[in-house]
N, C-alpha and C positions, 0 to 999 in steps of 0.2 A: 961536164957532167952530162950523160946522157940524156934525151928528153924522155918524161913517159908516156907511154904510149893511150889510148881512151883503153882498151883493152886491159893493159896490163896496169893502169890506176882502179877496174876494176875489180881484176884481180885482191890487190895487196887490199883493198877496202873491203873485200869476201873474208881475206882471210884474218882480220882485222876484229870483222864479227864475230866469227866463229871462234877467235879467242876467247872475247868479249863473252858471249853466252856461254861458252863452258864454265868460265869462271863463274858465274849465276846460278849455273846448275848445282857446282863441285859447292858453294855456300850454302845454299837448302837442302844438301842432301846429307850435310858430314854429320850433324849431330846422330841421325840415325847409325851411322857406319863407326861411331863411337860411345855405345854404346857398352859399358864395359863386361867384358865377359865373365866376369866373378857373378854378376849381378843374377845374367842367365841361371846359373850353379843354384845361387841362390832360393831364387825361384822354385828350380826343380824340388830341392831337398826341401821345401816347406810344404811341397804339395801331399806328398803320401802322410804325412802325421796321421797315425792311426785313432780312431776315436775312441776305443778302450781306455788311451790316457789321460783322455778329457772326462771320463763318467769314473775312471778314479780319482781325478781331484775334484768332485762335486763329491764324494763320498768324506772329505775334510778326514782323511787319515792318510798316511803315506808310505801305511805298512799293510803288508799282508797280512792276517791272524795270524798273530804268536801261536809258538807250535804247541802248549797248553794251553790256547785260549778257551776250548770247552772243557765242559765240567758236567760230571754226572749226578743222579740223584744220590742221598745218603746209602750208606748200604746197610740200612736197618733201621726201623722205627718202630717203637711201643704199637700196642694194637689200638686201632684209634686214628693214628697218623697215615698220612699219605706224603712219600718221601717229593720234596720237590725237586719238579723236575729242570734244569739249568738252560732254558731254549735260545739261549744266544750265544755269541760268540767275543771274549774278553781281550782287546787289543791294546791293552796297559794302560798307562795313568793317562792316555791321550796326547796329544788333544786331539778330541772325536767330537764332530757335532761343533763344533767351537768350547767344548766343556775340558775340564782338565782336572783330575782329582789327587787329593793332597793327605795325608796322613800323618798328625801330629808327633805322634808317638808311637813308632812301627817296634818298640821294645814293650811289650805288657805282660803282668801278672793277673793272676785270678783275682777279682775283685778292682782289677785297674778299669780306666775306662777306655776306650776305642772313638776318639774323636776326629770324622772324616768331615770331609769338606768338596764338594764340587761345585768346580767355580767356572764364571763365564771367562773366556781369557781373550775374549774377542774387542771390536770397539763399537759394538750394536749388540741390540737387541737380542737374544740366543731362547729357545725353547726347552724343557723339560716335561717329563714325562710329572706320579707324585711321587716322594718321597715313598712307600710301599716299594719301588721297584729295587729291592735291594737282596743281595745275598752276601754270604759270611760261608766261604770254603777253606776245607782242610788238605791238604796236599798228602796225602797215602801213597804205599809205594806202587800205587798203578794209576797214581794223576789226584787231578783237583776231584774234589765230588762235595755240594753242600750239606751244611747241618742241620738245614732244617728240614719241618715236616708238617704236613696242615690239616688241619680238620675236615678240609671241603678235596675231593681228589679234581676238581677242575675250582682254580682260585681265579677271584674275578677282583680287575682291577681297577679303581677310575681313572679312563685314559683321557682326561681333562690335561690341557697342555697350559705348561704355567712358564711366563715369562720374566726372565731375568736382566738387568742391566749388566752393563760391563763389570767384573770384578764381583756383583753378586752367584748368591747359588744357593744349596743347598746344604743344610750342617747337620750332623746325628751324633747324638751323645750317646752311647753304646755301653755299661757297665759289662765288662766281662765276667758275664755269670751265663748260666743255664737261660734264665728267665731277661738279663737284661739286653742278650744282644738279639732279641725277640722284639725288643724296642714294644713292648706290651698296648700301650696306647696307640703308636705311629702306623701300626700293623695290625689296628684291630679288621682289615677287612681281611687281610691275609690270615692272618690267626695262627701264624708260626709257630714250631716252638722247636726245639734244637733235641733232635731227636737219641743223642748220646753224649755221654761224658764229655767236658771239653777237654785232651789230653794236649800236653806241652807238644809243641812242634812249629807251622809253617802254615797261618791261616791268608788270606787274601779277604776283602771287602770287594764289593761287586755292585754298578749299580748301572743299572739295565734300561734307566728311563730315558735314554738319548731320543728326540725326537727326531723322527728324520733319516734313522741311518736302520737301511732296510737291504736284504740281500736275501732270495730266495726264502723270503719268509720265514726270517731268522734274523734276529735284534742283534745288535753291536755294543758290548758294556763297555765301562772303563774299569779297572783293578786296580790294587794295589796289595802289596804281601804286608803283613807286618806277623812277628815272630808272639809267643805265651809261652812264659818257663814255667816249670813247675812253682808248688806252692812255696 
């Protein structure tokens, strides 16, 4: 076997190193070069999320207004009355606000009663406007418009905010009459009164005290239809 040479033992011992260190390199560097490339993708696609979809779920609805969600004033009232006017926008039984409104008996008669209910459907704390904030609309053949009509042509309301627990809310016992779904007591600051016959057809319950849900200076109700046949 040949002998080796001072030169070429230091050779093979150069080249020996420079194995040696690559492989030192090629171990600190692989994680970065394995990095998976989904991940990158990933990244990208989370960056543009537009923030319009973020201040509609702070808005705790997940619909756009129903295409009747507004309502106009009565279309006529005895002299005396001033037709109300409907300044919000009704996006169904909810849930808006964390509130969620319910309807015992969406079948009634004249003299039946009208017993609504809106409930917290959350698992805290939930806000409300007071009971006053409510309306009773008729569906005519050119949309919702309410029934009532008030003494004062600007009606003032107390917007004291009233807290409810989970599963609590707000309840109205409604007599379907002229005078009871005026709620006479519950509306003494409003001073309603239902400015025409109530004829058989297609009414909805309305109540407008959602705290919190605000759009161009215009309130967000919740609704609900329920039917009155003749006598």
């Amino acid at each position: 076997m040949p002998s080796l040479t001072r030169r070429r033992l230091l050779a093979v011992a150069t080249a020996g190193l420079s194995t040696s260190v690559t492989g030192c390199l090629t171990s600190e560097t692989s994680p970065a070069s394995e990095t998976p490339v989904g991940a990158t993708t990933q990244t990208q696609t989370a960056t543009p999320t537009p923030p319009p979809t973020q201040k509609t779920a702070v808005l705790d609805t997940t619909a756009t207004p129903i295409e009747d969600g507004q309502a106009s004033p009565a279309p006529s009232c005895p002299d005396g009355l001033y037709p109300l006017a409907p300044n919000w926008v009704v996006h169904g039984p909810g849930p808006l606000g964390g509130f969620e409104l319910n309807i015992e008996n969406r079948s009634l008669t004249p003299g039946g009663t009208l017993v609504a209910h809106v409930s917290n459907v959350t698992d805290e704390q939930r806000e409300t406007g007071t009971k006053t904030k409510y309306d009773i609309q008729y569906q005519g053949k050119s949309g919702w418009h309410s029934i009532f009509g008030t003494k004062r042509e600007q009606v003032a309301y107390n917007d004291l905010a009233y807290r409810h627990k989970p599963g609590e809310g707000l309840t109205w016992n409604l007599p379907v009459t002229a005078d009871g779904l005026t709620g006479t007591f519950e509306n003494a600051a409003a001073n309603y009164h239902v400015c025409g016959p109530l004829e058989p057809g297609t009414y909805r319950f309305v109540y407008w005290g959602i705290m919190s849900e605000k759009l161009e200076n215009r309130g967000y109700g919740l609704g609900r239809s329920f039917t009155v046949s003749g006598e």
